[in-house]
N, C-alpha and C positions, 0 to 999 in steps of 0.2 A: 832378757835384755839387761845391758848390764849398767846399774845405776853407780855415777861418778861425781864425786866429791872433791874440791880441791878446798885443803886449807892454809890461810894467809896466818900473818902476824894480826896486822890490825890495820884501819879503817889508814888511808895516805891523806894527807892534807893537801896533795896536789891531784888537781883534777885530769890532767892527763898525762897518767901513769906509764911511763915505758916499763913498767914492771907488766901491768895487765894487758900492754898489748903484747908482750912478747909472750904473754902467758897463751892468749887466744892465739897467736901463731903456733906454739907447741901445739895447742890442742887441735887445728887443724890440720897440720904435718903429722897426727899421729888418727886422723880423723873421728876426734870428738865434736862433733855439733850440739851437744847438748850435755851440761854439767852443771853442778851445784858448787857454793862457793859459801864457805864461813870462816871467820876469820875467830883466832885465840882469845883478841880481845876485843871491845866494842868501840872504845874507843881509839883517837891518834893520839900521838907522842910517846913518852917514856912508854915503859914496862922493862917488869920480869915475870917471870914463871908466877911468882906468887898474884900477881893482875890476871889471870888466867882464871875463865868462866867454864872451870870442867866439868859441873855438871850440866852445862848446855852443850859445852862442846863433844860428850859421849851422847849426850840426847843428839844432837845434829847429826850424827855420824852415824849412825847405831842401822838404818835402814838402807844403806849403802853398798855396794858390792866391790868396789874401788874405790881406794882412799888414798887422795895424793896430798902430801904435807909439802910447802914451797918453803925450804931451810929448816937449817938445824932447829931454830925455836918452835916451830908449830912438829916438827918430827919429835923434840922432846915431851913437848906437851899431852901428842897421842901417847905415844913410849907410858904416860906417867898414869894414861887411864886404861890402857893394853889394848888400844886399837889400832889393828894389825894397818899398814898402810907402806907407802914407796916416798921414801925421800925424795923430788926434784932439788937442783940447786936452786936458791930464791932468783926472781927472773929480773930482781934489780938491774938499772944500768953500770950500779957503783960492781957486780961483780966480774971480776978480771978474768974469771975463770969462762966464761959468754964469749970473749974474745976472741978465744981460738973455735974457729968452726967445727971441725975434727971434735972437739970435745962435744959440743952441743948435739952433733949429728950420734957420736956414739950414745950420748945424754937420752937423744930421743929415741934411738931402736928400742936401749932398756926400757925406758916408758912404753912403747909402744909392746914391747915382747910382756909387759907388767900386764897390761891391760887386757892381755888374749889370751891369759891365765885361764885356769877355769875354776 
């Protein structure tokens, strides 16, 4: 069984995220029902790399057999502790790149071809 992990930036201040719903829509379009979720940082607002909790976030991670990073910042963040993982684009509404369907649909096969890896 393969155990999956997605990791965020950090905690949102608004309570209903079209960042997380669009996330639970990828992950049923790709049929994940069940996944783990930790975020770089513990708290909201700023940050950089150096706000980063990496020794929890290799502890968090470590027992994992799919590792998806949501944006460039938490992909770097694994990158810095060398766990191996798949870049998604962040599933913000602010991203332009969500807009075109085409991209999303191709966005999700590779997710989907990521996850039946062995």
């Amino acid at each position: 069984m393969k155990r999956i992990i997605v990791v965020g930036i950090n905690p949102s201040c608004v309570t209903k995220s079209i960042s997380l719903k669009r996330l639970y829509s990828w992950m049923d379009d790709v049929g994940v029902n069940t996944f783990s979720f930790v975020n770089c940082i513990g708290r909201p607002g700023n940050y950089t790399l150096k706000d980063v909790e990496y020794d929890l976030l290799e502890e968090c991670t470590k027992n994992y057999t799919k590792v998806i990073a949501l944006g460039n910042f938490p992909s770097s963040a694994l990158d810095k502790i060398n766990v191996s993982h798949y870049k998604l684009p962040h599933p913000s509404g602010l991203n332009r790149k969500l807009n075109d369907k085409h991209y999303e649909l191709s966005m999700l096969k590779d997710l989907r071809n990521y996850l039946n890896e062995h």
